[in-house]
TORVEXGU-554455 format. One record per atom (N, C-alpha, C, O): residue in three letters; atom name; x, y, z. Coordinates in Angstrom, 2 decimals, always signed. Atoms other than C-alpha are relative to their C-alpha. Layout:
<atom resn="ALA" name="CA" px="X" py="Y" pz="Z"/>
...
END
This chain:
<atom resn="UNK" name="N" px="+0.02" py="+0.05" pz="+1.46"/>
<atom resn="UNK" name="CA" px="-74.45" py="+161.05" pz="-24.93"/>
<atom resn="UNK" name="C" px="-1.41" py="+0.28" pz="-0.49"/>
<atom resn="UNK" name="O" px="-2.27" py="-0.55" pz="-0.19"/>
<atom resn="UNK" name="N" px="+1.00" py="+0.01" pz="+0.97"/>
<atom resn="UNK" name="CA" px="-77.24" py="+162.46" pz="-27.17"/>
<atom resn="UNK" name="C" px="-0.27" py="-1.20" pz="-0.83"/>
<atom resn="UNK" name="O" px="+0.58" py="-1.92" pz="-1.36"/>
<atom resn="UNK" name="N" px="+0.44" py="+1.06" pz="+0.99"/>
<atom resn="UNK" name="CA" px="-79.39" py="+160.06" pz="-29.06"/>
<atom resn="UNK" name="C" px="-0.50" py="+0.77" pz="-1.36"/>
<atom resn="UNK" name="O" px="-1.40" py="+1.56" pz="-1.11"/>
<atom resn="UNK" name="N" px="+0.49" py="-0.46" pz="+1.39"/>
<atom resn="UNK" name="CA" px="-80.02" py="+161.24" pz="-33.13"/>
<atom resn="UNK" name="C" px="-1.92" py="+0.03" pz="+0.33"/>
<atom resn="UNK" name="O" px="-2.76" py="-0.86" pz="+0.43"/>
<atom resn="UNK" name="N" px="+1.58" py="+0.12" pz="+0.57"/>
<atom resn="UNK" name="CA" px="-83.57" py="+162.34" pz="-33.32"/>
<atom resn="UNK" name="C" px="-0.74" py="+0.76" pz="-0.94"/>
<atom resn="UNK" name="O" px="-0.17" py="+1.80" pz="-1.29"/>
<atom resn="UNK" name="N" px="+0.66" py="-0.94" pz="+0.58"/>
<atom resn="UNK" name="CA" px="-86.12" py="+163.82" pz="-35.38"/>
<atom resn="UNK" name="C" px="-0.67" py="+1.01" pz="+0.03"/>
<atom resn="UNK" name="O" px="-1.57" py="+0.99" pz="+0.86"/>
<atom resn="UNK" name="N" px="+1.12" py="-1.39" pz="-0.84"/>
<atom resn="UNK" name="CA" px="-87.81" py="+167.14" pz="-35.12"/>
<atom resn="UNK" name="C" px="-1.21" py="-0.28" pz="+0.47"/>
<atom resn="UNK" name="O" px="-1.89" py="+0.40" pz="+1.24"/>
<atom resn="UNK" name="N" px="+1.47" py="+0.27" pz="-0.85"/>
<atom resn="UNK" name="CA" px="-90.79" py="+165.34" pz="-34.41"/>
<atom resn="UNK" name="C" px="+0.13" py="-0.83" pz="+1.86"/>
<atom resn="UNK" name="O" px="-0.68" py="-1.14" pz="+2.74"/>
<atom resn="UNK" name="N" px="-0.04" py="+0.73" pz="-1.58"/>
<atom resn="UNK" name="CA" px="-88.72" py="+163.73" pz="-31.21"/>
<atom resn="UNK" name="C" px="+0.07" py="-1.54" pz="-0.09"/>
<atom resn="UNK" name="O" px="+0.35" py="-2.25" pz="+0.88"/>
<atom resn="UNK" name="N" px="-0.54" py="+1.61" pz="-0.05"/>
<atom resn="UNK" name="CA" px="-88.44" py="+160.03" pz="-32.72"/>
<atom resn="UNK" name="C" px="+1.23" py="-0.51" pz="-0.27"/>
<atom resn="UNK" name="O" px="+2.04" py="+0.12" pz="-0.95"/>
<atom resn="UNK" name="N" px="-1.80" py="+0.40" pz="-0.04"/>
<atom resn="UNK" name="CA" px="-85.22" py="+158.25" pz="-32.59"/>
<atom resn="UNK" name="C" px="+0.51" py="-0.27" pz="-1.13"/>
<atom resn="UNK" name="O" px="-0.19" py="-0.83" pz="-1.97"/>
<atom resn="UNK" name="N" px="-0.51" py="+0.31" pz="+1.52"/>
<atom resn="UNK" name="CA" px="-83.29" py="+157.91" pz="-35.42"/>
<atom resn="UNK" name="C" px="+1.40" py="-1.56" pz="-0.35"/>
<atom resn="UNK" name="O" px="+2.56" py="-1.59" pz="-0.77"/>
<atom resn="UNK" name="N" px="-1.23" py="+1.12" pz="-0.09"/>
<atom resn="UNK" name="CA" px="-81.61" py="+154.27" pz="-35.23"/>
<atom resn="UNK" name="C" px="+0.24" py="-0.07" pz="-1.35"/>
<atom resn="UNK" name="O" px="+1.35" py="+0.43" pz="-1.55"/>
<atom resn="UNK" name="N" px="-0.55" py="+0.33" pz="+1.07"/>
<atom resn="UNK" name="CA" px="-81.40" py="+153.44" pz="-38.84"/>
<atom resn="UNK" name="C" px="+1.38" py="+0.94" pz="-0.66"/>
<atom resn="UNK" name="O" px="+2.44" py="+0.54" pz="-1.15"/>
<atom resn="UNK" name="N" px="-1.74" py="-0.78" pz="+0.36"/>
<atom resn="UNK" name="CA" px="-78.86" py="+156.68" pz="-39.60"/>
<atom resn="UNK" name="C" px="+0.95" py="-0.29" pz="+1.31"/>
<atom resn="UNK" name="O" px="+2.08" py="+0.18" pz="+1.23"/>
<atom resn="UNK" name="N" px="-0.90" py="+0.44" pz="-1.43"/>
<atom resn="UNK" name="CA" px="-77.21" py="+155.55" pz="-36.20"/>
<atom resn="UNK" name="C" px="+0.89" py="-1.08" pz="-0.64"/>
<atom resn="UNK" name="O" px="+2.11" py="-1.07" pz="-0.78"/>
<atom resn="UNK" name="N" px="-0.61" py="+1.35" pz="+1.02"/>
<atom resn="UNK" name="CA" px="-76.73" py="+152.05" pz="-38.27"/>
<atom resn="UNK" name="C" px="+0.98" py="+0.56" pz="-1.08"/>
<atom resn="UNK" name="O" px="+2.21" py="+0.58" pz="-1.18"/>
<atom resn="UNK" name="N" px="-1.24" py="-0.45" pz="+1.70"/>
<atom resn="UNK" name="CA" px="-75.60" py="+153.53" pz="-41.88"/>
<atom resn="UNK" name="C" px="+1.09" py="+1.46" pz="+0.80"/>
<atom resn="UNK" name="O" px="+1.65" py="+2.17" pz="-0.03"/>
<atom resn="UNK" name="N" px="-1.29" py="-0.48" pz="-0.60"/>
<atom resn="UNK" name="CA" px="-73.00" py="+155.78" pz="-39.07"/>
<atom resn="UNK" name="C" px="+0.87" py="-0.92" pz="+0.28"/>
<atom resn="UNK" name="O" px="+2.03" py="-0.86" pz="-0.12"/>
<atom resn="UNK" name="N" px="-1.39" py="+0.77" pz="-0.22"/>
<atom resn="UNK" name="CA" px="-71.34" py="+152.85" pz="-37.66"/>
<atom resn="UNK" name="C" px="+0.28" py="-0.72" pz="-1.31"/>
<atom resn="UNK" name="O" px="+1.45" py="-1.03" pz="-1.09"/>
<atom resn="UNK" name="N" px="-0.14" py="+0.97" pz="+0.99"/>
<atom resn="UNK" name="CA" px="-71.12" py="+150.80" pz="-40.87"/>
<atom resn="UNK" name="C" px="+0.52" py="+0.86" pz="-0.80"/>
<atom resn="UNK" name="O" px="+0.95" py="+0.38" pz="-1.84"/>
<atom resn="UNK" name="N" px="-1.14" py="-0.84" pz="+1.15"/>
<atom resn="UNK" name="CA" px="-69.31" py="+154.11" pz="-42.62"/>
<atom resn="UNK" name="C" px="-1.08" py="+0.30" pz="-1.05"/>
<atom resn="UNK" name="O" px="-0.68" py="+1.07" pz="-1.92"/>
<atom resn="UNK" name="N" px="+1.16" py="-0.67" pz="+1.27"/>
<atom resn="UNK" name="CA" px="-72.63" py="+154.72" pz="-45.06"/>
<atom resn="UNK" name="C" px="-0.48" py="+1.64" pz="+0.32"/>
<atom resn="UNK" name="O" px="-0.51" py="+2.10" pz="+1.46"/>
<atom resn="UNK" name="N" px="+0.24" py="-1.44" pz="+0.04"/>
<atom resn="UNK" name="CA" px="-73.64" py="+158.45" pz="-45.79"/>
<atom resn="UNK" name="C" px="-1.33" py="-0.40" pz="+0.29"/>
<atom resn="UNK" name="O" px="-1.95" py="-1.40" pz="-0.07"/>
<atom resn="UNK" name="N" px="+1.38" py="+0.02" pz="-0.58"/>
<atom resn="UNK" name="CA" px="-76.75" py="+159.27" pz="-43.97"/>
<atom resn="UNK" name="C" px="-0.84" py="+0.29" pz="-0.62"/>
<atom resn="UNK" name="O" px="-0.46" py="+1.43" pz="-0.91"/>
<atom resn="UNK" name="N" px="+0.60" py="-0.69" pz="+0.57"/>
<atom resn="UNK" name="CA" px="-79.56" py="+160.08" pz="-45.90"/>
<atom resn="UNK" name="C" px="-1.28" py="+0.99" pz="+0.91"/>
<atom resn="UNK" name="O" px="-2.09" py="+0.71" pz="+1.79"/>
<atom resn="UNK" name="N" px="+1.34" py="-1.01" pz="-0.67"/>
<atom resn="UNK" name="CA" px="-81.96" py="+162.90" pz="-44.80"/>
<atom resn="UNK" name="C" px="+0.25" py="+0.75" pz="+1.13"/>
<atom resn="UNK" name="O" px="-0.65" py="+1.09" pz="+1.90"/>
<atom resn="UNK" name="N" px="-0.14" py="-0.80" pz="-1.00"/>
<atom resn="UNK" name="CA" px="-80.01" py="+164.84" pz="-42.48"/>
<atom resn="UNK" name="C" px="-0.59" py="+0.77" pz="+0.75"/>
<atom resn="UNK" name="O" px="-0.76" py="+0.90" pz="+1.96"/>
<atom resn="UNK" name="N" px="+0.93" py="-1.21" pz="-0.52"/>
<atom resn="UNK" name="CA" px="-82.02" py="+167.69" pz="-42.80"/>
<atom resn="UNK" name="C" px="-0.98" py="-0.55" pz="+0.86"/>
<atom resn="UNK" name="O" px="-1.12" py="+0.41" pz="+1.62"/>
<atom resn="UNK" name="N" px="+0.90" py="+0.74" pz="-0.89"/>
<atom resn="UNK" name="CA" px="-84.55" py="+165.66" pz="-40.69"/>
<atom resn="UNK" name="C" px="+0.00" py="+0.26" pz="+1.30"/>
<atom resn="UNK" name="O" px="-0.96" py="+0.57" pz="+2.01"/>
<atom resn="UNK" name="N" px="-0.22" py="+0.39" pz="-1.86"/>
<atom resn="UNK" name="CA" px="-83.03" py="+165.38" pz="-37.23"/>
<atom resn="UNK" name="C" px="+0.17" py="+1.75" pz="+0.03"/>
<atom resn="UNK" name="O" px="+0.28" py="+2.79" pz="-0.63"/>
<atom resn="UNK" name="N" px="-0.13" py="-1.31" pz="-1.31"/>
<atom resn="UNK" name="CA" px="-82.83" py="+167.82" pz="-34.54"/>
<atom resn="UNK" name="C" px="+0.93" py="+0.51" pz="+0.09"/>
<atom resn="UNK" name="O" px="+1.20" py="+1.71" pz="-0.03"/>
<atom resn="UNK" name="N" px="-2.01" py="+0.02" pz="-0.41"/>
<atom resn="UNK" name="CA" px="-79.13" py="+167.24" pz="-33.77"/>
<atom resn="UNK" name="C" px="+0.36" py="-1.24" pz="-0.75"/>
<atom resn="UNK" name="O" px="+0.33" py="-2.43" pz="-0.44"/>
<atom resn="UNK" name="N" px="-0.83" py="+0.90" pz="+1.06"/>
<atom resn="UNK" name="CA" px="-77.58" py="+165.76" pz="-36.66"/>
<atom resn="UNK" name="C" px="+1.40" py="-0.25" pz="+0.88"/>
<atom resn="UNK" name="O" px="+1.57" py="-1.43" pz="+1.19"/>
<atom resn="UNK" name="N" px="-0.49" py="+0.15" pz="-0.52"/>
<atom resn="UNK" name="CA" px="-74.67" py="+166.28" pz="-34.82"/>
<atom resn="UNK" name="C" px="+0.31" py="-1.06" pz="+1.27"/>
<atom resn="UNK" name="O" px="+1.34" py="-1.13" pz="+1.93"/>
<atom resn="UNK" name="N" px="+0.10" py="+0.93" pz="-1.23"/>
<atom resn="UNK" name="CA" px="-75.25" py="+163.79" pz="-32.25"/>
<atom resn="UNK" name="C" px="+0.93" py="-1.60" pz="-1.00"/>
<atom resn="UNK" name="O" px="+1.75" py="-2.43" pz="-0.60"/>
<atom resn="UNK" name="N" px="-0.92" py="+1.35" pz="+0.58"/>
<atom resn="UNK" name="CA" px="-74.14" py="+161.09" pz="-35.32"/>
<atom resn="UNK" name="C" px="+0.89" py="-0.39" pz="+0.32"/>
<atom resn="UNK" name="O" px="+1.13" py="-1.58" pz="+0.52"/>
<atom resn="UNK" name="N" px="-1.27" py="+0.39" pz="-0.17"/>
<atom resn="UNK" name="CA" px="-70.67" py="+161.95" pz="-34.58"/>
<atom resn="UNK" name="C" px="+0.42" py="-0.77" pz="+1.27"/>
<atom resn="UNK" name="O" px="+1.52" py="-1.30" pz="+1.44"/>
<atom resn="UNK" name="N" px="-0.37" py="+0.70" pz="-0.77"/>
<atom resn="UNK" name="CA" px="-70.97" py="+160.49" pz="-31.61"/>
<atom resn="UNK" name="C" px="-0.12" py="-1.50" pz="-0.17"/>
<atom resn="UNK" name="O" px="+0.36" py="-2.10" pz="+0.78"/>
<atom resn="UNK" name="N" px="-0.16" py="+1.96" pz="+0.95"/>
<atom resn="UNK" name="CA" px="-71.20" py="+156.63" pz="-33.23"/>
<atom resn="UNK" name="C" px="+1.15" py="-0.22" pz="-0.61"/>
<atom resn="UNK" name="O" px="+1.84" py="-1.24" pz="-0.51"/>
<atom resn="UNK" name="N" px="-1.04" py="+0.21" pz="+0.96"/>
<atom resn="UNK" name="CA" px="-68.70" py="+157.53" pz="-35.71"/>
<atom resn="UNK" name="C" px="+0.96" py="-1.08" pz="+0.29"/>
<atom resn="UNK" name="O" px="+1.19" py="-2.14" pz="-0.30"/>
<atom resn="UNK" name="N" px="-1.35" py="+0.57" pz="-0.20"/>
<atom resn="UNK" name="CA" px="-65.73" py="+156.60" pz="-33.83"/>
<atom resn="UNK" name="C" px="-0.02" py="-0.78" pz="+1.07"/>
<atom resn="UNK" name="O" px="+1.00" py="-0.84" pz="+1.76"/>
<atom resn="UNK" name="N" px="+0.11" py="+1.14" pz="-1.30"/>
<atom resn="UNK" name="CA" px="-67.05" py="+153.90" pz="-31.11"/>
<atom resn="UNK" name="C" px="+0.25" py="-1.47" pz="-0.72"/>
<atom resn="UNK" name="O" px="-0.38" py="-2.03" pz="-1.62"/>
<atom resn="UNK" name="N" px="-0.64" py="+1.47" pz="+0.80"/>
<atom resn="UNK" name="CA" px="-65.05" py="+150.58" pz="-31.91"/>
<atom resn="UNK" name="C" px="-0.40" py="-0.80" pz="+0.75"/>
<atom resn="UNK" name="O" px="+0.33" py="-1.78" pz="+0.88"/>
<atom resn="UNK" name="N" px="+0.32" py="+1.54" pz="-0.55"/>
<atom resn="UNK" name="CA" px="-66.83" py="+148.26" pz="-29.93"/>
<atom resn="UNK" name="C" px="-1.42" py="+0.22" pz="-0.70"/>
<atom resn="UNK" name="O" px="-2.27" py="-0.65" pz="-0.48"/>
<atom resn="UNK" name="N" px="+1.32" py="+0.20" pz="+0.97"/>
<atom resn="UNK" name="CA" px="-69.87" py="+149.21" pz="-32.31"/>
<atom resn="UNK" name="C" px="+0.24" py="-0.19" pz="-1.61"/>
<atom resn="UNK" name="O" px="-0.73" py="-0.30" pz="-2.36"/>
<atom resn="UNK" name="N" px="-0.42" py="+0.26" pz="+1.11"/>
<atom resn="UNK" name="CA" px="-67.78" py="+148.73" pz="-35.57"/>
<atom resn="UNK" name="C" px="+0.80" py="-1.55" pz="+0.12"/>
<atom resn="UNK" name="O" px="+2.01" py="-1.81" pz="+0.07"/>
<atom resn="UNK" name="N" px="-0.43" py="+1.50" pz="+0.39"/>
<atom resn="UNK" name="CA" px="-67.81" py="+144.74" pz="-35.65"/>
<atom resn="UNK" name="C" px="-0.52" py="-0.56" pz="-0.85"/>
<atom resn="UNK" name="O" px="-0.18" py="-1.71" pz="-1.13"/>
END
């Protein structure tokens, strides 16, 4: 699994957070691989 990061290469936990909790990410344009979000989306042992 890819981890969300930024073009500068730092991790991006806080849009990781507002992914599992269903909040719109702000600042997409930012990351590297936005795409990597979707991998949080739909993990249900991280939506408690």
């Amino acid at each position: 699994a890819d981890i969300p990061r930024t073009k500068s290469g730092k991790i991006v936990e806080l849009a990781v957070r507002d992914v599992v909790h269903g909040r719109p990410v702000k600042n997409q344009e930012a990351l590297a691989n936005p795409e990597a979000l979707a991998l949080f989306a739909d993990l249900p042992d991280l939506q408690r």
